[in-house]
Structures are given as structure tokens and as C-alpha cells.
NUNULO-771697 format. One line per 4 residues: their letters; for each residue x, y, z of N, C-alpha, C, O. Coordinates in steps of 0.02 Angstrom, whole numbers. Example, Ala and Ser with C-alpha at 12.3 -4.5 7.8 and 13.67 -1.06 7.14 Angstrom:
AS = 660 -284 390 615 -225 390 660 -165 390 712 -166 423  642 -112 354 684 -53 357 645 2 394 670 57 402 $
REM end
This chain:
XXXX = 43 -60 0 0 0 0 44 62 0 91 64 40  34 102 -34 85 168 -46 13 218 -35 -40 208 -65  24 266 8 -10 319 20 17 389 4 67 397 40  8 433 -28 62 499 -71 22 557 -19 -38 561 -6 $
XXXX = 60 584 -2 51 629 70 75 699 31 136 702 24  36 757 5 93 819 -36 64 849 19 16 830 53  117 921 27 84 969 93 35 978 72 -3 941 103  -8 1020 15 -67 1038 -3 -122 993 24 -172 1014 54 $
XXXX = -109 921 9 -148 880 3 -176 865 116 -229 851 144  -93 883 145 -93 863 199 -140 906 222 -191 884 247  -126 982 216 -160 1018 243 -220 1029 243 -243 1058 292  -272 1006 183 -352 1000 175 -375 931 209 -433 912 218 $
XXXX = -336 909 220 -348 837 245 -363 847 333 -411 824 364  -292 897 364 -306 892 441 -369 941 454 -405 933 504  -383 1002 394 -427 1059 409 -496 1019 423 -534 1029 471  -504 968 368 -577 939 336 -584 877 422 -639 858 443 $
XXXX = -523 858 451 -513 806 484 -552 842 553 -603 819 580  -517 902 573 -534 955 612 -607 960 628 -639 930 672  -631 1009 577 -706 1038 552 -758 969 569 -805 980 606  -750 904 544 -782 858 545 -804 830 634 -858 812 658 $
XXXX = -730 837 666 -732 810 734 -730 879 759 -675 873 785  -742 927 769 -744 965 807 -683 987 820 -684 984 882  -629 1007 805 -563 1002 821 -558 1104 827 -543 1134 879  -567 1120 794 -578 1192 771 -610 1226 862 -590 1271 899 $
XXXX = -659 1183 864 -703 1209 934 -653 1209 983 -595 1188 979  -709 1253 1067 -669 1246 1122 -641 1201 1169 -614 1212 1223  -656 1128 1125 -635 1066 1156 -579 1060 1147 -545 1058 1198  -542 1056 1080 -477 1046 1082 -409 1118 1097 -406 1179 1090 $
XXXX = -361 1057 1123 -300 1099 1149 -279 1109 1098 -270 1065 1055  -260 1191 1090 -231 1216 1019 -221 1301 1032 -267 1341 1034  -168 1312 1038 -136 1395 1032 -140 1409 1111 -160 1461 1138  -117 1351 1143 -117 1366 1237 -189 1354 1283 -201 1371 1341 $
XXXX = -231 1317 1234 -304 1322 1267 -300 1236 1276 -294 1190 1235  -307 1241 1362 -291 1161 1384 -369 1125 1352 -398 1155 1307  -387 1082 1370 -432 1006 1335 -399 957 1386 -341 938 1387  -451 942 1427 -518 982 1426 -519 1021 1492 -573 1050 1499 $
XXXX = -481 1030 1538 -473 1089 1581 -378 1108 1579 -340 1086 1536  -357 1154 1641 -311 1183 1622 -259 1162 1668 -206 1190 1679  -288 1095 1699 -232 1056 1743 -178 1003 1701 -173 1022 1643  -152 965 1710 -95 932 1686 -155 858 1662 -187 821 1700 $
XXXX = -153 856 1591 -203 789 1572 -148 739 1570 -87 744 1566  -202 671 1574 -174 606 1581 -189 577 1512 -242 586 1482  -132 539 1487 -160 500 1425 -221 472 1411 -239 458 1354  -262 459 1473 -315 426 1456 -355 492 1428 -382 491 1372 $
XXXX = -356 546 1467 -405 615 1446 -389 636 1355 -427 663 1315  -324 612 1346 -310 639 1264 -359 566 1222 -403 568 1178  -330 509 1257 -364 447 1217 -449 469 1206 -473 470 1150  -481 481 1255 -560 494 1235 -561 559 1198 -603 564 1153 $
XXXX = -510 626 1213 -523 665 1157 -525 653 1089 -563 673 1046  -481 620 1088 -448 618 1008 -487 531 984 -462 503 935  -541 497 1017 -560 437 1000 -591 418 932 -588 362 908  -620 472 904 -650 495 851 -606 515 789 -631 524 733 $
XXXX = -557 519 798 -506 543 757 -520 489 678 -528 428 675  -519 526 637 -511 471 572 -461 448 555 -465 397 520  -378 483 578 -335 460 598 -303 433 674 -282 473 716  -304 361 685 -277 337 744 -222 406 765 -193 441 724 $
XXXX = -219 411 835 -185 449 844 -135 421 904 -173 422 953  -79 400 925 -10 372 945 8 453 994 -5 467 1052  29 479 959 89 529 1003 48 595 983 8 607 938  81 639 1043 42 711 1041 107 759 1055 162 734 1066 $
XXXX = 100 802 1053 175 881 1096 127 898 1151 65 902 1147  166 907 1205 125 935 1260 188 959 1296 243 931 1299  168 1024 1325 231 1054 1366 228 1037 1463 193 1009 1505  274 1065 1457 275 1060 1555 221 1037 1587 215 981 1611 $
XXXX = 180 1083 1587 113 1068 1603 58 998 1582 2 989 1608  84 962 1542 22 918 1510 6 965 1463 54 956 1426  -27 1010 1436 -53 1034 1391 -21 1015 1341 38 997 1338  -82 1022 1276 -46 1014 1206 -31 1077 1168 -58 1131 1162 $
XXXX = 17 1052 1149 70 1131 1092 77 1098 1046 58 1039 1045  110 1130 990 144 1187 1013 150 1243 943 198 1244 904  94 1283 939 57 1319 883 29 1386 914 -29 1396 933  80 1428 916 78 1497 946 80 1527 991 51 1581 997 $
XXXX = 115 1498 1038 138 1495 1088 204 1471 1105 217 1424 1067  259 1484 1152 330 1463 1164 326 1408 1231 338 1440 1282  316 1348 1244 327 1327 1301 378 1323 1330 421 1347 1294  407 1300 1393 469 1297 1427 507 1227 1402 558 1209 1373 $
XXXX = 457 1205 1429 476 1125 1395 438 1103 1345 379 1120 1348  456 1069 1297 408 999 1261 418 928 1286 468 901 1310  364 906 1274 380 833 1260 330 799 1213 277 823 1193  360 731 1196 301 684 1165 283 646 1204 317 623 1250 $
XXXX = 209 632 1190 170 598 1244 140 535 1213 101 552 1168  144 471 1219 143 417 1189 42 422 1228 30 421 1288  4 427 1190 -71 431 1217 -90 370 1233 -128 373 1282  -83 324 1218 -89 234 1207 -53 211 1274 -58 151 1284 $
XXXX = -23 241 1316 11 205 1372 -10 260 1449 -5 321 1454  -36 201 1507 -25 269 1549 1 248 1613 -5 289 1658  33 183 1630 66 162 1684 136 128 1674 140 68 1657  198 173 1685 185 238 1674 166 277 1618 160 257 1560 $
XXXX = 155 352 1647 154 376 1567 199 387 1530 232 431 1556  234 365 1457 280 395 1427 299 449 1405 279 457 1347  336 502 1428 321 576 1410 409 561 1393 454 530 1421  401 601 1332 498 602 1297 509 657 1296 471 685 1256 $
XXXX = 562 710 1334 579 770 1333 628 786 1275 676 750 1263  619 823 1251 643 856 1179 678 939 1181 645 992 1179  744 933 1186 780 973 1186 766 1022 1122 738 1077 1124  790 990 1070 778 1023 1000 704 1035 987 696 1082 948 $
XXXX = 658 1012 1004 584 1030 979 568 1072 1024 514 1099 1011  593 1090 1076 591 1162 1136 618 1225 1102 599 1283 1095  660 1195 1089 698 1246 1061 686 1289 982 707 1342 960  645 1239 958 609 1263 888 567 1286 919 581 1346 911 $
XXXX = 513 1287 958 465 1311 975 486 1381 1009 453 1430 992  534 1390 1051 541 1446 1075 577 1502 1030 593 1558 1050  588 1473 957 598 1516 911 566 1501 857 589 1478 804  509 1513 872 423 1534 852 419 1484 785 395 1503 732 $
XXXX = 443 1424 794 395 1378 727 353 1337 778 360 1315 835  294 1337 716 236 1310 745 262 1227 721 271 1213 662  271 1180 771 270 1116 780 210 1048 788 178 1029 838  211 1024 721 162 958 732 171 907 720 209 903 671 $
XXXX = 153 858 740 172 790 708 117 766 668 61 756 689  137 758 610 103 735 542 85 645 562 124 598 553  -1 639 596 -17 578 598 -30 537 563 -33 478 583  -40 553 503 -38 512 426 34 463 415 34 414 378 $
XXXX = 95 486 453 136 470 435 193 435 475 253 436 462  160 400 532 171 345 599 174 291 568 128 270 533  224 265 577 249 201 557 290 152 617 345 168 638  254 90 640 258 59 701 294 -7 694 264 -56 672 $
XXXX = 365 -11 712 384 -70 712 400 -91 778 395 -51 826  423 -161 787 459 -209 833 480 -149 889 452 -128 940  536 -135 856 589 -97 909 601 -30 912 637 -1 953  557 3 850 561 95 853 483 101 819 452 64 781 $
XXXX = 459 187 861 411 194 781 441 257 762 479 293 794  406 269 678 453 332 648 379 370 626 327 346 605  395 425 638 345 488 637 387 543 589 446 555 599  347 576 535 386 645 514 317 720 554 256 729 552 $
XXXX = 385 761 588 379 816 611 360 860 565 389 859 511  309 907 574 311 978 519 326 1030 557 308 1023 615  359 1092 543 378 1140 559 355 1208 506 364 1209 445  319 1266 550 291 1306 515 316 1381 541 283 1416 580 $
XXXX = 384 1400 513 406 1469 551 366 1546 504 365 1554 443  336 1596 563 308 1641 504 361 1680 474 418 1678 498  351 1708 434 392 1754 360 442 1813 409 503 1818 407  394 1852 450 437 1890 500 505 1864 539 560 1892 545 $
XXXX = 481 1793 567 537 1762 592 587 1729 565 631 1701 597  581 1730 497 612 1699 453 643 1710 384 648 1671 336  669 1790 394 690 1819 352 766 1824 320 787 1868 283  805 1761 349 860 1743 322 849 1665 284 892 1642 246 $
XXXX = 782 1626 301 768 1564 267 752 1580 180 745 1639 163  747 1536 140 731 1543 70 666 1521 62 657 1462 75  614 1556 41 542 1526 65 523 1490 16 565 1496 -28  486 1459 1 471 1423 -74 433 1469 -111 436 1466 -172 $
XXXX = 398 1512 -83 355 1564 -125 383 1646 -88 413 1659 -36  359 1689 -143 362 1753 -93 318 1777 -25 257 1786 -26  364 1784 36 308 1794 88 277 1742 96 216 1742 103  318 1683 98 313 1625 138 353 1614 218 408 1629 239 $
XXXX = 303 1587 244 363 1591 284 402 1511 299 399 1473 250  432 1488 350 491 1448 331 436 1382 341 381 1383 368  477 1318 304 438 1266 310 498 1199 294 541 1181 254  468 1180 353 526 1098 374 484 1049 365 425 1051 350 $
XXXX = 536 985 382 485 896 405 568 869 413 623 868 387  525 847 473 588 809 508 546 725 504 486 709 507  605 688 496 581 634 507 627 609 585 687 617 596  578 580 627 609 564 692 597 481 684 558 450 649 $
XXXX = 643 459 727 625 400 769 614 398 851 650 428 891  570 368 866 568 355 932 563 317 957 521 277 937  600 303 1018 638 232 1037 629 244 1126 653 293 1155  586 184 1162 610 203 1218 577 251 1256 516 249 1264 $
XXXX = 620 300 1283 608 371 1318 654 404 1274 702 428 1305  658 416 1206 732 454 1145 671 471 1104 617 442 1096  690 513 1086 683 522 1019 739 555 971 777 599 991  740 539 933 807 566 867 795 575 798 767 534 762 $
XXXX = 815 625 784 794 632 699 858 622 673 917 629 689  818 600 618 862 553 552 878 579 508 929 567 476  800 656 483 822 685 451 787 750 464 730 759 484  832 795 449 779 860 471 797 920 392 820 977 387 $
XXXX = 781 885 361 781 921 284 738 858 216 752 846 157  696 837 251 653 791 244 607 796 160 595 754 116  592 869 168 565 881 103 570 953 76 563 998 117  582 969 10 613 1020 0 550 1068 -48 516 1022 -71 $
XXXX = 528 1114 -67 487 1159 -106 477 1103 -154 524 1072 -178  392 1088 -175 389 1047 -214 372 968 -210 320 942 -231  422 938 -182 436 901 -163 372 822 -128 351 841 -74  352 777 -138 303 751 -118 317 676 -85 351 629 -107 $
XXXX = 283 682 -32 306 618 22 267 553 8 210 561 -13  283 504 14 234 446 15 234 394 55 290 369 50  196 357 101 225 318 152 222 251 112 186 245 63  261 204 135 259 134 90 238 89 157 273 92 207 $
XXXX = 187 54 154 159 15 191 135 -73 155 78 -83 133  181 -122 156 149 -174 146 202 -234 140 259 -222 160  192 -282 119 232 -352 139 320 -343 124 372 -365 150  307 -309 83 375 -307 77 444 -246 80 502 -245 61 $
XXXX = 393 -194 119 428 -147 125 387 -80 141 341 -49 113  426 -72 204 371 -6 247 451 36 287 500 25 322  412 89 246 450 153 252 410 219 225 349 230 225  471 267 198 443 316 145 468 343 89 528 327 91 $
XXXX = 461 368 52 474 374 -20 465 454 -45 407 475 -44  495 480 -57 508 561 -77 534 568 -142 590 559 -164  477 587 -169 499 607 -239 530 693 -238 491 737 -219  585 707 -255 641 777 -255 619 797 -324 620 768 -378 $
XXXX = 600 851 -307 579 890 -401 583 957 -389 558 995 -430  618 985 -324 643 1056 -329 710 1056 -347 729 1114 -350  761 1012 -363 825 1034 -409 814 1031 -467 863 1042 -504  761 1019 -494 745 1037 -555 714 985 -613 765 975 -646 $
XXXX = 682 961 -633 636 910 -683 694 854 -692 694 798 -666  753 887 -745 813 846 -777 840 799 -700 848 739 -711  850 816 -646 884 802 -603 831 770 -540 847 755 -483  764 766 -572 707 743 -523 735 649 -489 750 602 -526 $
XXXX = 735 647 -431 755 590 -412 688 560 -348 638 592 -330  713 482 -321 682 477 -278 717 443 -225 758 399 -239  700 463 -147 740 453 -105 691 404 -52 633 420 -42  718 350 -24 675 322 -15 697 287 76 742 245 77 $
XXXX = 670 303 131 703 254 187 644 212 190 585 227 200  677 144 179 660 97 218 674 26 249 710 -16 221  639 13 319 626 -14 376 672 -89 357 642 -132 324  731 -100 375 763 -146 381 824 -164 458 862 -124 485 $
XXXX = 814 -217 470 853 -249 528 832 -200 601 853 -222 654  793 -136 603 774 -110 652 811 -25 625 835 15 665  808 -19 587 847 68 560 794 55 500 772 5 473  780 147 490 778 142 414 818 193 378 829 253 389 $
XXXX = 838 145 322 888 150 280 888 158 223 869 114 185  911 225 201 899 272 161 912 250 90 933 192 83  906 278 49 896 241 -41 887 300 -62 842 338 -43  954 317 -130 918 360 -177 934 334 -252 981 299 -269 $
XXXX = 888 357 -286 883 327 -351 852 388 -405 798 412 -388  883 412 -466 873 446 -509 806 427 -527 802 366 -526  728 466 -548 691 468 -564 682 460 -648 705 500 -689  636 387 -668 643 394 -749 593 455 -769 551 491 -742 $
XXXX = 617 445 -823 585 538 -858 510 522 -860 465 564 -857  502 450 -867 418 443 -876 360 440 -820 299 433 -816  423 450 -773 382 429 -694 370 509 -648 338 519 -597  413 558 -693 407 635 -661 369 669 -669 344 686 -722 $
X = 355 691 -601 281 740 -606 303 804 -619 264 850 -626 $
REM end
């Protein structure tokens, strides 16, 4: 099963995902507004929020507090919060995703794109810095502002990224899911049509392991 994930495509997908479950309303935690009060929630309180979800939902950002971030607002701390476990709870403190956040990119984890093995699962991060704060980045459009995807693994109480230049202007993700190979697949078409390639990690011996391969001319979008 190959699923093709483009930002455009991602982004009408979480809006429509939103709008449908209520996500938009004053139920959910979003821009510092706790869900469903403003004390420190327990995985089980995110599991019945988010039960409805059309995407299963695994891991959340939540800062110091339990609350979920981290979208316009700077927390002190982050962490990821494994929602599926709550004795104990798994909360993974994140140095670098604190630190993006406290220099104003809006941080999410792209749930379309959780991938669960044996001994790690791998998640890609999005990162959304505005145009003001980001006036030494190269934007893909004018008066864009900056835009990342990290791909992490998480292992444990770790998390680590593998790659944090994940996808470039253009550029379109695809997860590979099925007997013989689960990972993801990135087709590169911002260096240019002639030079369009595809880069591909996947899921072997417990790593995944990266692949690139020149794109045939008949296969480029």
C-alpha cells in the first residue's frame, strides 16, 4: 500500500479532519487552550479526546504542564506523549523541539505518517516558522514563511531525527506500507525536472535505511 502525502494535500486533509470532529471548537487543545481543563491531562483524557479521530492517533506535543502545543505559543519544555500508554506515562523530553518552538515555529506531528515497528516507531515532524521570523530562510514562495519535516524515530524514552531536511519546495512524500517494504518514499523535483530523483528510507534490521535513485523521465511529475 503506498499512500502519497503532498503538503497541499496534507493540509485540507487535517482542516476537513478538524471541522468534521470538532477540532476547530473549544474542546480541543490548540494555541495554549488546555482540553479539557487547564490542569496537567493524563493520557487517558487525550485517548477519549482524540477517540473519534479518522486518523488513529499514537503521540501528541505537550509542554510542562500536560497541555498540548505547540502552535503559537513558546513553552518551557516539550515533550512527546505516547497517548496509548498510561502506567507509566511515557512523556519524551525534547531538547531540539523546545527549542524550535521557542523560536516561534509552529510544531506538529504529521499523523498520517506513523509508522510502528518491533523496536522503534518513525513519525515525520512539520515545522511552520512565520515570514517575519524567518527572514534569512529561502521561502518556497514570496512571503512564505519557513517550512521543514523532520523525520524522527522514537525509541524508548529518545527520540532522534534522522532527518531534518526531509522535504524540500515541491517536493512530495509517500509512506510505503505493505509485505515487503514499509518506510517512505520522496519524490525531489525542486532541483529541477532533468535532475528529479527519488529518495527512499526503508525499515530494515530495526533502522531505516535510506535509498536514492534517479527518477525515470516517464515517472516525473
Amino acid at each position: 500500500m503506498q499512500i502519497t502525502l503532498t503538503k497541499n494535500k496534507q493540509l485540507r486533509y487535517a482542516l476537513a479532519s478538524m471541522m468534521v470532529y470538532g477540532y476547530l471548537g473549544a474542546a480541543h487543545a490548540r494555541d495554549g487552550v488546555a482540553a479539557p481543563s487547564e490542569t496537567a491531562i493524563s493520557p487517558a483524557k487525550y485517548r477519549e479526546l482524540y477517540q473519534g479521530s479518522v486518523i488513529p492517533v499514537k503521540y501528541i506535543l505537550v509542554d510542562e504542564k500536560g497541555q498540548e502545543c505547540c502552535n503559537g505559543r513558546r513553552p518551557k519544555k516539550v515533550f512527546v506523549l505516547d497517548i496509548t500508554r498510561d502506567a507509566p506515562p511515557r512523556k519524551i523530553f525534547s531538547s531540539e523541539i523546545t527549542e524550535l518552538a521557542g523560536a516561534h515555529f509552529e510544531v506538529e506531528i504529521d499523523l498520517e505518517t506513523l509508522v510502528e515497528t518491533p523496536k522503534a516507531d518513525f513519525v515525520v515532524l512539520k515545522l511552520l516558522r512565520p515570514f517575519e521570523y524567518s527572514k534569512r530562510a529561502k521561502p518556497c514562495a514570496a512571503g512564505m514563511g519557513e517550512d521543514r519535516h523532520y523525520l524522527a524515530r522514537i525509541e524508548k524514552n529518545a527520540i532522534r531525527f534522522i532527518d531534518r531536511s526531509l522535504l524540500g519546495c515541491g517536493d512530495t512524500l509517500s509512506l510505503l506500507k505493505d509485505k515487503n517494504m514499509v518506510g517512505y518514499e520522496v519524490t525531489v523535483n525542486h532541483a529541477g525536472e532533468d535532475k528529479a530523483q527519488l529518495v527512499r528510507y526503508v525499515y530494515r534490521d530495526g533502522q531505516m535505511i535510506k535509498q536514492s535513485s534517479a527518477l525515470p523521465s516517464a515517472d516525473r511529475k
